[in-house]
N, C-alpha and C positions, 0 to 999 in steps of 0.2 A: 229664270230657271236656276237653281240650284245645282250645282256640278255634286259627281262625289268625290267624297274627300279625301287624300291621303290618310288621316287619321282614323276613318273604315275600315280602312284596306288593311292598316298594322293592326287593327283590331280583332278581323276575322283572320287574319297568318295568324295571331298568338294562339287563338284557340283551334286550330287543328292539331289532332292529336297522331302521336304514331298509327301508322293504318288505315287513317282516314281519307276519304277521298273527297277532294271540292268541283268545282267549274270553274275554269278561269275564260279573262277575256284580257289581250292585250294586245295594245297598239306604241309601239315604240315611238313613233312620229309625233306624238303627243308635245304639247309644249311640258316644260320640267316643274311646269308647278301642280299640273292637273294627275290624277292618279294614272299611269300606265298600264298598270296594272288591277282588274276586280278581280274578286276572289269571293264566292260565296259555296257554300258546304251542300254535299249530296243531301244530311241529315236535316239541314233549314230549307235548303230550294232544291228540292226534287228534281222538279223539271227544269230548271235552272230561268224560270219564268225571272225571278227578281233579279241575278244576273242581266238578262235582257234588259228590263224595264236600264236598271244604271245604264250599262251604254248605253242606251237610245238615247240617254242624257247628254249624250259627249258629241262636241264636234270637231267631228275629224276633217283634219286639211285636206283640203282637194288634191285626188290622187293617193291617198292614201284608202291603207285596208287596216281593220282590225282580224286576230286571230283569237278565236274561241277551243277551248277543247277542254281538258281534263286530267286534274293536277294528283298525284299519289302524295302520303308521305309515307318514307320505307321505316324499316323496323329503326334505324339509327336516326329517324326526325328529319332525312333530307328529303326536301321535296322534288318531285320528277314531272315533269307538265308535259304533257302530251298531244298533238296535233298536227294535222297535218299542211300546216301553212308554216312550221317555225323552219327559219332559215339559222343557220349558222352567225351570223353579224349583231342576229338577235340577243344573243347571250349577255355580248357586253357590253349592249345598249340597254340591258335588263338591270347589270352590274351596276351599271355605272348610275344609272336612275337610282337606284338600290342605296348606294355609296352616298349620295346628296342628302338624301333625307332620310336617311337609319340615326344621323345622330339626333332628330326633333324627334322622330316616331320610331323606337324603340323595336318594334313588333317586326318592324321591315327587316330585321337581323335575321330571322325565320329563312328567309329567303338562300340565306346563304350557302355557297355550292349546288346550288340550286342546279340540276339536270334536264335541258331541253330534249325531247325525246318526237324525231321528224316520224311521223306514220303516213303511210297513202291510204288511197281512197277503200283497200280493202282493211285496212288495221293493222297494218303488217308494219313493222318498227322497218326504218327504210335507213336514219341514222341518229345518232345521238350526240351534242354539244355539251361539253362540259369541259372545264378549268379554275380548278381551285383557286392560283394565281390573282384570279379573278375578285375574287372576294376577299383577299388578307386582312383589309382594312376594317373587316366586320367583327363583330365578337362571335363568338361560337353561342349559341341559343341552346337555352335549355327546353327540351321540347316535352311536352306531357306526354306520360306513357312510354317514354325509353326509358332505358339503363342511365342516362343521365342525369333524367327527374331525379331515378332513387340515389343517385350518388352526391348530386346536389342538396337531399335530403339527411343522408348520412352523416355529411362534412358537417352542417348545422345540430346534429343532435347534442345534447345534454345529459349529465347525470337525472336519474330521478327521472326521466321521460319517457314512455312506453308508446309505441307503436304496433297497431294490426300489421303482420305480413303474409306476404304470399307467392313462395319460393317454387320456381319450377325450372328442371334438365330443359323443358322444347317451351320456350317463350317464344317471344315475336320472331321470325326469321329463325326458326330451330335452335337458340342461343339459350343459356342459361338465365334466367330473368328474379329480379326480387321488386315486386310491389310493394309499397308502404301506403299509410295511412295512419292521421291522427287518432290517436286513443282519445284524447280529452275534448276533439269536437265532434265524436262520433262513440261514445260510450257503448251501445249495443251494438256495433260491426255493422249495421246496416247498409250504411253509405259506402262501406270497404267492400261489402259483400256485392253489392253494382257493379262497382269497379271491376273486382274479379270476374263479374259476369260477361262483361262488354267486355273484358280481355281475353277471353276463352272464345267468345264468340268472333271475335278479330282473328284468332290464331286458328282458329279451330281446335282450339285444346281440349282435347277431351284426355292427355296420359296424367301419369301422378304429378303429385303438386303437396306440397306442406302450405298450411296456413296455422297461423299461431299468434303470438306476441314477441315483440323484440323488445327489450329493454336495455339501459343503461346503467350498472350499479356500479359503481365506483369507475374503476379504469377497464372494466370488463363488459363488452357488448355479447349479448346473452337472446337467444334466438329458442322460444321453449312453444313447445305442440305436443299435443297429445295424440297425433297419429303415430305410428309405422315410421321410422326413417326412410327408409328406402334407401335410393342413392341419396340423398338428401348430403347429406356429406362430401360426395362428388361435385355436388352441386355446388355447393359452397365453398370449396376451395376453388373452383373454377370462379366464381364472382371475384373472391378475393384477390384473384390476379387480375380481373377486370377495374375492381374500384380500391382504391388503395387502404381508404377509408374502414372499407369491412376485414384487415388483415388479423386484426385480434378477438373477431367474433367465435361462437363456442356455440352450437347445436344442443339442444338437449330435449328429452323426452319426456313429459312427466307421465308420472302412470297410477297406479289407485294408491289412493290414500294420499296424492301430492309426491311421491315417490318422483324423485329428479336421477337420470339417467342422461350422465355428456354423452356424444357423439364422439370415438374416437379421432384423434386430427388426422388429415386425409392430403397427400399430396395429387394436385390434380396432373404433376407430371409437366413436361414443355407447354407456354405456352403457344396454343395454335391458335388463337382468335382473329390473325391477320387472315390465315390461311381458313377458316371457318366461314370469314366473311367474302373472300374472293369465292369462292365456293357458290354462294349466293348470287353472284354474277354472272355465270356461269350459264351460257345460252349457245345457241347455233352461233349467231349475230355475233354476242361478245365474247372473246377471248380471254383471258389471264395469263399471266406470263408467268415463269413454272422456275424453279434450281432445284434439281433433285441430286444428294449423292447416297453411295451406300455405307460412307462412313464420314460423319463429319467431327469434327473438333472434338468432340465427346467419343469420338466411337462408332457411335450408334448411325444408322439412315435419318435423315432429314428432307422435308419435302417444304419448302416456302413458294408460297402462292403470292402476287400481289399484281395491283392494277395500277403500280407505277414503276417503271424501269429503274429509274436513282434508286428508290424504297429499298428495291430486292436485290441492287447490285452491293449495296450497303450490308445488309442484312446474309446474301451468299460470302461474303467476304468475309464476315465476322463469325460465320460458321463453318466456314469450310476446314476440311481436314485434310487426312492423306487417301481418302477412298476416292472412289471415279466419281465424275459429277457431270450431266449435261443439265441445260437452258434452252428454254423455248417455248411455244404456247401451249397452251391448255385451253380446249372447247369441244363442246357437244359435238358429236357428227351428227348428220342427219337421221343415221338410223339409231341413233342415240345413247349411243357408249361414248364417256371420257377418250379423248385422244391428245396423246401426249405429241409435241412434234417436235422437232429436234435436228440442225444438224450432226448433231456430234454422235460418234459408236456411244454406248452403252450396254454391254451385255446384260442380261437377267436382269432388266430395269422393270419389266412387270410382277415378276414374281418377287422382287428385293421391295419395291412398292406397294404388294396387296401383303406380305410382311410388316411392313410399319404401320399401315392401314387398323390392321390387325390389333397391333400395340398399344393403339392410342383411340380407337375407338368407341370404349366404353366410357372414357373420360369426354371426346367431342363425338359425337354422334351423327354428326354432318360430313365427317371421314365418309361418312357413305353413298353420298353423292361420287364417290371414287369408282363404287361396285362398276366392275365392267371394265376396264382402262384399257384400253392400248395404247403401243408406240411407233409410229412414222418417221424412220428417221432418211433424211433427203439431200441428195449432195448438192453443191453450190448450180447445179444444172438445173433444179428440180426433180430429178432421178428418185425413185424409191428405190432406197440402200437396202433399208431391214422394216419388219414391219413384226412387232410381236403382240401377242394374246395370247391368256391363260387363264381360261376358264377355271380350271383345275384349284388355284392358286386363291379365286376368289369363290367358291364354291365354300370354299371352309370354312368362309367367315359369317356364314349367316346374317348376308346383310339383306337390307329388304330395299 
């Protein structure tokens, strides 16, 4: 009998793409030379029938169990596996499998920061395993269909080079997004034009979007369509603090007769991309950790979101000013308003908060996961101190 192979398994991680969803099966107790891990895609094995067939291939030590369930990858290319047999200890017996043979098979790097996600028998997310720590030793993977891919593509471009794009405000995970694709192995857009398909149909995008040509002429990166700008400009100066690569790129419109019309340059304003993506996280279950003040080192209110304590204590410190600031979690309530929780006073923290909201939300549009917020704030007893909501506050900002 034929086992399968480790070199399958990196094969099928390389090709899932952001959004995609596979079947896994894994048995930890595995000897270290046999795979731990299968992995076969909803798109090739439906019913996850050839999954099965492989493990039935494997023989597991006596006493042991294998765990089956089903694997995400989120908008940033990390994979989250899902079931209800992952225990806690699994993680970095997953790692460490991981860690042996990522330097032979390559693909196995996919894996990395890789999210166990415990469900029970109803489907109901019970808890989640993850630690970065875990994986250092791995390279960061470039995963098809993020912001990666295209930055990865970026960093390689040339004078003389043209590429199809296709720039949109609400990409994967409501993020601002740029698709590329080759001009010279794909002359008629065809093959870009799938692309864009299967990507609209992952996101459900159906809002505005630019497609066009990006070229290279001399030392100037040149982004030209013949639609509408739109925000398209907003757009693109938010990339540009994403990928460092696109910092000297230029929008332009061409219009009849060839007529070229630049894009005014556009400051997309602070970056929020940390706080964009703790937003994303954002459930009953999980929490994010919150600094809000109403005037920080600039002046201005500041609100920093992040899912790692060091991150944010680093990050409050370096913003802080001379205005009031409290700390603490941030998550869904039940009946599903933002709740801020806090021990610390804070006065007018909602109304100074649906204020900056306000501010910066036509640049991040995911501000709006905010709409709603309240404050709890609790003394060292558990006591509720203050509790505030203001409708009013968030009524004006026509969010949806």
């Amino acid at each position: 009998m034929e086992y399968p192979r480790i070199s399958g398994v990196a094969e099928q991680l390389a090709t899932l793409q952001s959004g995609e969803r596979a079947w896994f099966w894994f048995c930890p107790d595995l000897e270290p030379m046999f795979p731990q891990l299968l992995v076969t895609s909803f798109q090739s094995d439906p019913r996850s029938s050839h999954l099965q067939e492989m493990a039935g291939q494997m023989d597991l030590p006596i006493g042991t169990r294998a765990v089956m369930g089903v694997a995400f990858v989120n908008e940033s290319g990390r994979l989250q596996l899902g079931s209800n047999g992952l225990l806690p200890h699994h993680l970095p017996m997953l790692a460490g499998w991981t860690a042996r043979h990522a330097p032979t098979y390559p693909g196995l790097a996919r894996l990395k920061n890789a999210r166990l996600i415990q469900i029970d028998a109803a489907g109901v997310v019970v808890d989640r395993f993850e630690e970065e720590a875990l994986w250092s030793a791995l390279p960061d993977p470039v995963v098809p269909g993020t912001l990666a891919e295209t930055a990865s593509l970026i960093e390689k471009l040339r004078p003389g080079r043209s590429y199809w794009f296709w720039m949109s405000s609400h990409g994967p995970g409501g993020q601002p997004f740029l698709l590329l694709g080759s001009q010279k192995r794909d002359a008629d857009g065809s093959a870009f034009a799938q692309k864009v398909q299967l990507l609209r149909r992952r996101i459900d995008g159906s809002g505005p979007a630019l497609r066009g040509i990006l070229r290279i002429q001399g030392e100037q990166m040149l982004l030209v369509t013949t639609q509408p700008l739109g925000d398209g400009p907003q757009t693109l100066a938010r990339l540009q603090q994403q990928i460092p690569a696109l910092g000297s790129a230029r929008l332009l419109q061409m219009g009849e007769g060839g007529a070229l019309t630049m894009a005014p340059l556009v400051s997309a304003g602070p970056d929020l991309s940390r706080q964009s993506a703790a937003l994303q996280e954002l459930t009953e279950e999980t929490a994010v950790l919150y600094w809000f003040t109403d005037a920080g080192a600039d002046g201005s209110p500041l609100l920093l979101l992040d899912t790692d304590s060091t991150a944010l204590r680093v990050a409050a410190k370096a913003a802080a000013g001379a205005g009031t600031f409290s700390r603490g979690k941030l998550l869904r309530s039940p009946k599903g308003w933002p709740e801020f929780r806090t021990r610390q006073a804070h006065p007018d923290f909602v109304a100074t908060l649906a204020a900056w909201v306000s501010a910066n939300i036509t640049a991040w549009p995911e501000l709006a996961r905010l709409n709603g917020a309240r404050l709890v704030q609790r003394d060292e007893n558990g006591e509720i101190v203050d509790r505030q909501k203001n409708p009013a506050a968030w009524a004006s900002l026509n969010l949806k």
